[in-house]
Structures are given as C-alpha cells and as structure tokens.
C-alpha positions as CSV (number, residue, x, y, z in Angstrom):
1,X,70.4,87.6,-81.9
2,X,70.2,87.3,-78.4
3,X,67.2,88.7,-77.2
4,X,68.2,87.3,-73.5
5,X,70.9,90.1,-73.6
6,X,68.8,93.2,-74.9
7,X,66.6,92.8,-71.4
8,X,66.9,95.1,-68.5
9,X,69.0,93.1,-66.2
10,X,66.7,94.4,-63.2
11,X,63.7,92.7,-65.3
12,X,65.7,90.0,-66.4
13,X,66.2,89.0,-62.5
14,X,63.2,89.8,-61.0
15,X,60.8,86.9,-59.7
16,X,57.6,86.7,-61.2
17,X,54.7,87.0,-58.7
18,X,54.9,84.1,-56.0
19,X,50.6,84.2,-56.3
20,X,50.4,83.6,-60.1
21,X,51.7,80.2,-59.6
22,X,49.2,79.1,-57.3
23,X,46.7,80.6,-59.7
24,X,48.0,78.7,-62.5
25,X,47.9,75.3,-60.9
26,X,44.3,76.3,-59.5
27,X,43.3,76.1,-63.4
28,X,44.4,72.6,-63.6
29,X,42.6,70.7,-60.8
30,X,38.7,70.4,-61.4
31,X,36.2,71.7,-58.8
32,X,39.1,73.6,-57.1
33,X,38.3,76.4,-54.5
34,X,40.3,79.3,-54.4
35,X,40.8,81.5,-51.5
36,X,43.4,82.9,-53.3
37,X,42.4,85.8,-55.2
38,X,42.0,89.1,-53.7
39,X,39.2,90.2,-55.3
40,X,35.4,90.6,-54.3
41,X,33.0,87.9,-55.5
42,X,30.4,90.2,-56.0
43,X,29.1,91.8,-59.6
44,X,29.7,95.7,-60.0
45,X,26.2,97.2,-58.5
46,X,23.6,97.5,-61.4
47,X,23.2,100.9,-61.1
48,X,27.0,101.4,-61.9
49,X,27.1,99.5,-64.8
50,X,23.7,100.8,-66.3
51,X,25.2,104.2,-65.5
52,X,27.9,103.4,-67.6
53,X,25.8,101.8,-70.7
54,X,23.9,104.9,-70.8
55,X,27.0,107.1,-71.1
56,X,28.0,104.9,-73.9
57,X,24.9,105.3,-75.7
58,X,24.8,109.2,-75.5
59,X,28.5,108.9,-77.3
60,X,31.4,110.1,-75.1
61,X,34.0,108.2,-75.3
62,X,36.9,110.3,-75.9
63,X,39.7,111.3,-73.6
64,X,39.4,113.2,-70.1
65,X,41.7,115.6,-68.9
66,X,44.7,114.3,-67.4
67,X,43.9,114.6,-64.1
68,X,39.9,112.9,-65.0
69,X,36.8,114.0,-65.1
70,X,36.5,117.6,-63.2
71,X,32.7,116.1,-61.2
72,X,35.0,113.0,-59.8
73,X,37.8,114.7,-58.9
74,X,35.3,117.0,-57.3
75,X,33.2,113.8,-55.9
76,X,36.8,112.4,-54.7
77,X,37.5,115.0,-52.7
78,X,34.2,115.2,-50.8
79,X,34.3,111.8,-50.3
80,X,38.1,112.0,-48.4
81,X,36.8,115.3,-46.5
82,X,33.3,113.5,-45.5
83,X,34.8,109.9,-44.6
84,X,38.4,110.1,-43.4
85,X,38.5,114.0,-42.5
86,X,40.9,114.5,-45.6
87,X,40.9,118.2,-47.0
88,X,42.4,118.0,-50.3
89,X,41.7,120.4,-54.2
90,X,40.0,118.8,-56.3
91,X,41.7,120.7,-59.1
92,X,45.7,120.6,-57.6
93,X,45.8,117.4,-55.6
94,X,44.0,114.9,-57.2
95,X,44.7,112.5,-59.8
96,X,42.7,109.3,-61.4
97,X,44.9,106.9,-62.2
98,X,44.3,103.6,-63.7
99,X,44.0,101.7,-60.3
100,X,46.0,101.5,-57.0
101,X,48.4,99.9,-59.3
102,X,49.4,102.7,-61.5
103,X,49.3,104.9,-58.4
104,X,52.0,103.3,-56.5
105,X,54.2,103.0,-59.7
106,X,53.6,107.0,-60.3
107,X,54.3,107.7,-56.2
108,X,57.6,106.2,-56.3
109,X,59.3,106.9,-60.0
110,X,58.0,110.6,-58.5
111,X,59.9,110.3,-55.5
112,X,62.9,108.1,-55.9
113,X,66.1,108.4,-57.3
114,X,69.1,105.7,-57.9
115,X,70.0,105.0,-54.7
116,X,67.4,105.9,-52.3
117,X,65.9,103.7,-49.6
118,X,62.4,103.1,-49.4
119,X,61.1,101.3,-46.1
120,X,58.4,98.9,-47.1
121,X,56.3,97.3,-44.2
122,X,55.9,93.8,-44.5
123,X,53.9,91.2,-45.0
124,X,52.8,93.4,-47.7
125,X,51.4,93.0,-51.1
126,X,53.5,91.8,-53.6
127,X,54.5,94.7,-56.2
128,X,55.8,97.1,-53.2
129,X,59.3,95.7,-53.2
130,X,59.2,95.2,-57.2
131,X,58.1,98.5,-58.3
132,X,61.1,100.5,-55.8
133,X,63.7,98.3,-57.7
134,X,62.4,99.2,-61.0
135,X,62.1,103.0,-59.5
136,X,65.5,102.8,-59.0
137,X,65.4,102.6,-55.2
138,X,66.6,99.9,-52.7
139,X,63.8,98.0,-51.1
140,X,64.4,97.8,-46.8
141,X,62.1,95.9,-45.8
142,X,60.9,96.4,-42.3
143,X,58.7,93.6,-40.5
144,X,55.7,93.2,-38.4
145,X,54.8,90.3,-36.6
146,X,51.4,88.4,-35.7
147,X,52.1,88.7,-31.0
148,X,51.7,92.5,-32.0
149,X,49.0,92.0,-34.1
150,X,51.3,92.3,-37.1
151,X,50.8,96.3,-36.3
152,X,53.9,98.7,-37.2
153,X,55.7,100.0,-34.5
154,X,58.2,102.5,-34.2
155,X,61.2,100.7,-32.5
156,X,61.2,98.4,-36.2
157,X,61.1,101.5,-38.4
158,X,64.1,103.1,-35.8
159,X,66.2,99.9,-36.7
160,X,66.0,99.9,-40.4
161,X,66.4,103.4,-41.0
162,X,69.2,105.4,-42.8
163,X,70.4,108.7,-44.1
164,X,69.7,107.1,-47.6
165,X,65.8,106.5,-46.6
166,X,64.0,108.9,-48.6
167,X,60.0,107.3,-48.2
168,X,57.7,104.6,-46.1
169,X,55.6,102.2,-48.3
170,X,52.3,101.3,-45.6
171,X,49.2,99.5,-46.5
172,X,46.2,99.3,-43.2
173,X,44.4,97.6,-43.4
174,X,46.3,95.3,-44.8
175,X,47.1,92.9,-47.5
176,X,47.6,89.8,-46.6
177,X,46.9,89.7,-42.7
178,X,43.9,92.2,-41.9
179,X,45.8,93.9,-39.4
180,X,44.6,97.7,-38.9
181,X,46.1,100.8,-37.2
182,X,44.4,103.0,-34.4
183,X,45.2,106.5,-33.8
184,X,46.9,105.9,-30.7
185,X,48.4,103.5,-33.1
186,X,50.2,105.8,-35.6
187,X,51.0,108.2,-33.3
188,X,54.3,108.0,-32.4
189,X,55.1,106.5,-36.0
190,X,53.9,110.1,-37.1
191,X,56.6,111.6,-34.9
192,X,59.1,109.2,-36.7
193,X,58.2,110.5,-39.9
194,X,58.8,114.2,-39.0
195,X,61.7,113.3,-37.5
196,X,63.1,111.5,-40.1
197,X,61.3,113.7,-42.9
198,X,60.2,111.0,-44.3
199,X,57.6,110.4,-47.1
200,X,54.8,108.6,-46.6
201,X,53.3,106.1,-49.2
202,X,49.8,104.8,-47.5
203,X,48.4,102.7,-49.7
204,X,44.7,103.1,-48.2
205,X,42.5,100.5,-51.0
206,X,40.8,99.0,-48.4
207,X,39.9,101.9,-45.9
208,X,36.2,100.6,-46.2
209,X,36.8,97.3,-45.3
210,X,36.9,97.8,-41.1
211,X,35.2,95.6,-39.1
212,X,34.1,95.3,-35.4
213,X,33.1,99.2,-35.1
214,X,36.4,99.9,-36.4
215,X,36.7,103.2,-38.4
216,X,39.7,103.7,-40.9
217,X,42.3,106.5,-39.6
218,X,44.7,107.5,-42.0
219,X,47.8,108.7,-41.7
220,X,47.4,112.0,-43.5
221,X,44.5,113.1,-41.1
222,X,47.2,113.9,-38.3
223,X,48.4,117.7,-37.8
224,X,51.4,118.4,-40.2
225,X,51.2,115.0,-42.0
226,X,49.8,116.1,-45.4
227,X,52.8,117.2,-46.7
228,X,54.4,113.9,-45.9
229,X,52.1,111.6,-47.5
230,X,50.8,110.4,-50.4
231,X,47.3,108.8,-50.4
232,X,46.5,106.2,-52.6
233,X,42.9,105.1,-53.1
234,X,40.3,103.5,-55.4
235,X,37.5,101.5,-56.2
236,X,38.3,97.7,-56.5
237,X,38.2,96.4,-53.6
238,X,35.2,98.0,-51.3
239,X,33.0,98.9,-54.5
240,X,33.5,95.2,-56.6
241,X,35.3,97.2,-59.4
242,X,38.7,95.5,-60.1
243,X,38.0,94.9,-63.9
244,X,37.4,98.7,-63.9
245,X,40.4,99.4,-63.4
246,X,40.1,102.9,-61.3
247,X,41.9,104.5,-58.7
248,X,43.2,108.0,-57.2
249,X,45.7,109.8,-55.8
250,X,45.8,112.7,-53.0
251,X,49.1,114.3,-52.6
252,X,50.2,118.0,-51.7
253,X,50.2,120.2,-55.0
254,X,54.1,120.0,-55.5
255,X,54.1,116.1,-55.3
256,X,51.2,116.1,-57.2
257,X,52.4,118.0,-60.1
258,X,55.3,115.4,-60.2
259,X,53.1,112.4,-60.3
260,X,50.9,114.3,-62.8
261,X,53.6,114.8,-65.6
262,X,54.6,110.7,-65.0
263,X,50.9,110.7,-65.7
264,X,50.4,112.8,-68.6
265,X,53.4,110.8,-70.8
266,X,52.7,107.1,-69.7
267,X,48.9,106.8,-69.3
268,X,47.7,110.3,-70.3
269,X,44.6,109.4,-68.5
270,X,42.3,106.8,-66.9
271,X,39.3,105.8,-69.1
272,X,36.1,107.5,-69.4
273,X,33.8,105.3,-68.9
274,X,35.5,104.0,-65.7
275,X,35.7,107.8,-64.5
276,X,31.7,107.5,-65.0
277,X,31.6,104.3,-63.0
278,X,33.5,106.0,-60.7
279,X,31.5,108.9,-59.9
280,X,27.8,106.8,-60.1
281,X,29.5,104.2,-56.8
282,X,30.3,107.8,-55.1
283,X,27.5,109.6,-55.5
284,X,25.0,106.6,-55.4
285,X,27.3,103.4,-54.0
286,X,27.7,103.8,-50.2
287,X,25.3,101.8,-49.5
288,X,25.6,98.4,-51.4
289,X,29.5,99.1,-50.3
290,X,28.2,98.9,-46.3
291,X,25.9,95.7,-47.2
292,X,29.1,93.8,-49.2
293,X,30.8,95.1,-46.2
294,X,28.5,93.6,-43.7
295,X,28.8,90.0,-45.9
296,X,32.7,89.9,-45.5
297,X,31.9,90.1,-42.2
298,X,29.8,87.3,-41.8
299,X,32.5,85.6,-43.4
300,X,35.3,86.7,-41.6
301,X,33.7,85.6,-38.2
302,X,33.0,82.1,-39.7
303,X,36.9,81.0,-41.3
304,X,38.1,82.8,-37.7
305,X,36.0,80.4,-35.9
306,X,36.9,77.6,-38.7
307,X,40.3,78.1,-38.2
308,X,40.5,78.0,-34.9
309,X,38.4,74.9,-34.5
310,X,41.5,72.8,-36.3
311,X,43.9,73.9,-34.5
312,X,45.5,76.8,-36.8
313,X,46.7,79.7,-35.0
314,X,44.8,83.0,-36.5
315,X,45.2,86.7,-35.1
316,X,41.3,87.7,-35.9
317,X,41.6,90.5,-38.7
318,X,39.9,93.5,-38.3
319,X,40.3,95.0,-42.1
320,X,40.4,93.7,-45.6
321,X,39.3,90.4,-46.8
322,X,42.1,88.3,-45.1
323,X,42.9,85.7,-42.6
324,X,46.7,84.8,-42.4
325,X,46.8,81.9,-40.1
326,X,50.0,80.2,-38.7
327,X,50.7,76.2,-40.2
328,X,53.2,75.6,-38.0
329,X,51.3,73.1,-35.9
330,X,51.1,71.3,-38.9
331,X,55.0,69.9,-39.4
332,X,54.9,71.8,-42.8
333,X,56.4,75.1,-44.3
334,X,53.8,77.3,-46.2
335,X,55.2,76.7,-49.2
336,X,54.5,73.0,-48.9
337,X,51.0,73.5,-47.1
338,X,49.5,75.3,-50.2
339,X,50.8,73.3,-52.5
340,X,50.0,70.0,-50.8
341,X,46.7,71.3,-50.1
342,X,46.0,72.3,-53.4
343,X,46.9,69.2,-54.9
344,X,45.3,66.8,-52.4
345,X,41.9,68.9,-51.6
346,X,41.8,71.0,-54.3
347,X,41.7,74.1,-51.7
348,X,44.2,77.5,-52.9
349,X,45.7,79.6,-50.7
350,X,48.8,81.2,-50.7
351,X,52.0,80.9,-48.9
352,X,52.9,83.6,-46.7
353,X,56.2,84.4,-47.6
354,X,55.3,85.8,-51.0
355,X,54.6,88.7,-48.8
356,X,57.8,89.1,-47.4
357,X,59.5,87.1,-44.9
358,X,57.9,88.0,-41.7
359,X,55.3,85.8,-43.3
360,X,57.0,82.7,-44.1
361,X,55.4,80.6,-41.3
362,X,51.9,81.7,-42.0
363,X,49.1,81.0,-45.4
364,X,46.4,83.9,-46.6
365,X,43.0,82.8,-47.1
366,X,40.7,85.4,-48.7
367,X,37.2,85.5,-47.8
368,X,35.7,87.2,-50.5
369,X,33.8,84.0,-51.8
370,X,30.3,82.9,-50.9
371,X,29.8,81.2,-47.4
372,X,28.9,78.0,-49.3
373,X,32.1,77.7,-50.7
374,X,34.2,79.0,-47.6
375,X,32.1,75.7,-45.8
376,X,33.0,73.6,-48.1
377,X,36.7,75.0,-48.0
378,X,37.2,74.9,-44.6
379,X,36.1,71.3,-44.5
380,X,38.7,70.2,-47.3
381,X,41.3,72.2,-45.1
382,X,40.1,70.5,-41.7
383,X,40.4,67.2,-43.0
384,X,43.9,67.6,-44.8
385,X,45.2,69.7,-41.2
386,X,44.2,66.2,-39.8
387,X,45.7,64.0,-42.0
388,X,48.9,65.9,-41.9
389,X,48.9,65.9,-38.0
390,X,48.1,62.0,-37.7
391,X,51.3,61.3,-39.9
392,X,53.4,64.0,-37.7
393,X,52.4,61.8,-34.5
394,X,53.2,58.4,-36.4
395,X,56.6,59.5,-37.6
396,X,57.3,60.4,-33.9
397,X,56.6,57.3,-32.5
398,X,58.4,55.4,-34.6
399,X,61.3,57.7,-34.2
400,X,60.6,57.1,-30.6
C-alpha cells in the first residue's frame, strides 16, 4: 500500500520546523553551546514543584473541568485585571489550554474558514504560518523591519490587506527579535483593526519579559478592542515552566464558547497537576519571575554589548529573550553563518529566515543560558566573525 498517498497533501508538503535541524546537529558536536532554544535555563521554582508533589500525594489526579480548575481561572483573571488592566470572567472567558501552543491552534480552527486570510506579522515564530494552512486559511504575511525597530506599523498592514482577511496573528514582545510595542505604538494599528473589523490574535507569552522600565501594553487594554482580540497567555516562558505544558486563553464569551467546544473534543482539558503549578507561580511566583527577569537582563546588556564589539549590527531588544543581529558584514547568508558556525565553533544559533523572510539577513541568539556560557559563546562567535572577515578581505585583493 502506499501510505505516501493516504497523507493530507497539506501535511505531506509542509516543511518541518527550520529550528529542529539546528537542534539536531547541536546533538552531534561535543561541548556545543546553544543559543538556540527558546526556553529559560532556570528550574521551575521549588515551591511550585513541591506544591505540586503535595497535591499528588493527597490523591487528585483526575480530570478538571474543561475550562480548568475554577481557583485558576479565578487567579488568571486577577492576574490580567492587576497586571495588564485586562477585565475578563473567569467563568465565560477563560480557558486553560495545554500551552500557548494549543491556544493558537484553538484561536484560528475557531476563527477560520477555507479561504480566509490571516495576516501574520513577521519575523514571527515558527507555527503561525503552519497552523493557518492546516486551519484552512491562507497565510499573508506582513513584514517588519530592524530601521523601525522591527515594530508593526500601519502603512504594512494597509498593503497586505483584503476583503478575504478575516484575523491578525501579533506576538510583542517578540519571538525572535525582542522588539516591543508602546501605546502610542498600537494606536493607530487599533484604528486599523476597527476599520477593517479585524480579529486580533496577540500572542502575549512573554508580556513579563520587558526590560529598560518598559511595561507590557496589550492590545486588548484599548477602548473597544476586547471584542476584537483574543489573548493568548501562559506560563513557560516568564515562570521557567515549558515542560509543564500550561497556558490560557482570554477571549469575549461568544469566541470563547467556540474555542471551548474545539477544546472539549480535542484536549478535553489541561492537566491537573499543571493547573496546580499554575495557580502556586500566581499566587506565590511574582517574585522569582522579577529576579529571573532581572538575570535576562544582565544578559541581554552583555551579548548587546558583545555583539556590537565584533562588528554585528544588533537593534537592542527591549522584550523576550532574543537578540537578532544582522551577519551581513560578514560576506555570508544566515543560513550559512549558523551552520558554519556551528560546525566550526560549536556555537548554535538560528538563521533568521525560519522566521519569515523579513529575517533572512539576520541570526537569533537566545540569552536564556548562564552568563558563563553566553562568554564563552560570544568568544567562539568573535573569533569565527574574524576569521570569516579576514578571508572576505583576502579574496578581494586578489580579485583586485
């Protein structure tokens, strides 16, 4: 039989993830660094996890409700209205979901039908464009670029759209360059979306992650933009969770209820014991989330400063855990400076055009590794930026 033949043709032609390569190869190279991943280097707070043990030991382990736990959607909701000036029900607008992940899958196979256009703002992270095509939508993707602070700006999202655009993928800060958006940022993209009556999909995972007195503003804390967003949230990121796999969604009642029924027949609900996690970093987990916050920092102002000391272009992020510097300067392509990089200084990073092509000139680093590794990483990467620059200038003289 063929088995080739019984696949989805949308599967069947879909790339695999342009990261898990580098991943792969990272494996096979001993005493490799990777500033690949985008996850935190830190361990899940204690008191999370022994929260967490002690619920096991007491016995529940059986499902939630669909929607979770009633305290952490209760505990969500306070945390939206107390942080970000977000009023949404705890019992109608809220769902846990397993991760950001789930959430984005849910928001568009809500939303979408065969057809519709979804406008995805790029560089973005890498499942955006997938999941629309497996929603059934059409992927438009609409760039931003590092001489505006690879910041969204209306005159892009005027070009790209249609009568056939039915929703707006975001993600500040951002995955991969770190770029954030201000109030008088968003402001006349909000207009846009009324306009255009538009969905809004604002993927928000790393709304603690803002450095340089920089507080998170999200889109659904301006007059009238509620109803045209869905907020997507969780834990991985700015609470060290990721294995936890734990995340939420904040919507208006009538999208919600969509989402929810997605919910109820593919996941029926996230697990317990991550709910429980979930709650404990809320009500207790502030705090250690400000002091891994206040590390990444450090750490950010160091690669900046790295960077720049070799020569490589670098807008200074102000969110996330990313620098996306240009390699230009360097003769090569990104695809070629990771790879090269990896193989010769066993350093991983990932070419920018995985994340769309607005980033095809330009590598992420992550900084969420130790200092002490980031040093030594930056030294492998200063000494292979001069190596490839010394053979640039030799192959121009002698083509001189």
């Amino acid at each position: 039989m063929d088995l080739e033949s019984k696949l989805s043709p949308i599967v069947r032609d879909m790339a695999p993830s342009g990261i898990r390569r580098f991943f792969d190869l990272v494996n096979q190279i001993p005493d490799a660094i990777s500033l690949g991943v985008g996850e935190p280097d830190f361990v899940t707070p204690y008191h999370i996890r022994k929260t967490v043990t002690d619920s096991l030991e007491h016995g529940p382990t059986s499902y939630t409700s669909n929607q979770g736990l009633p305290e952490l959607l209760s505990a969500v909701s306070e945390y939206l209205r107390k942080r970000f000036d977000l009023s949404y029900h705890p019992e109608t607008e809220i769902i846990t979901t397993f991760g950001g992940s789930e959430a984005i899958d849910l928001a568009l196979r809500a939303l979408i039908c065969p057809g519709d256009e979804v406008m995805v703002v790029e560089p973005s992270y890498v499942s955006y464009e997938p999941c629309v095509v497996l929603a059934g939508g059409i992927p438009v993707p609409v760039a931003t670029h590092a001489k505006e602070g690879f910041k969204l700006r209306v005159e892009d999202l005027e070009r790209c759209v249609t009568p056939k655009t039915k929703a707006l993928i975001i993600s500040f800060p951002n995955n991969p360059t770190g770029a954030i958006m201000t109030a008088e940022d968003y402001t006349p993209i909000v207009e846009f979306v009324k306009k255009h009556e538009l969905i809004v999909i604002s993927d928000e995972i790393y709304a603690e992650l803002t450095y340089k007195n920089k507080n998170h503003v999200s889109i659904a804390s301006f007059d009238g933009m509620k109803d045209h967003t869905i907020l997507i949230n969780g834990f991985s990121k700015s609470f060290a969770m990721t294995g936890w796999r734990i995340g939420f969604i904040a919507a208006p009642e009538i999208l919600w209820r969509g989402m929810l029924k997605i919910h109820q027949y593919t996941a029926l609900c996230a697990p317990r014991m991550s709910q429980i996690a979930a709650l404990e970093a809320l009500q207790n987990g502030l705090q250690e989330c400000l002091n891994m916050k206040q590390q990444y920092d450090r750490r950010r102002r160091f690669v900046v400063h790295s960077l720049s000391e070799m020569g490589l272009t670098c807008m200074e992020p102000e969110g996330a855990f990313y620098v996306f510097p240009s390699i230009t300067s360097t003769g090569l392509d990104a695809e070629s400076f990771a790879e090269q990089l990896l193989l010769e200084e066993g350093v991983a990073v990932v070419p920018g055009g995985v994340f769309g092509p607005s980033g095809t000139e330009h590598i992420r680093c992550s900084y969420a590794t130790s200092l002490e590794r980031l040093d030594e990483a930056m030294k492998r990467m200063k000494r292979f930026v001069e190596k490839k620059r010394q053979t640039n200038k030799e192959h121009y003289l002698q083509l001189g």
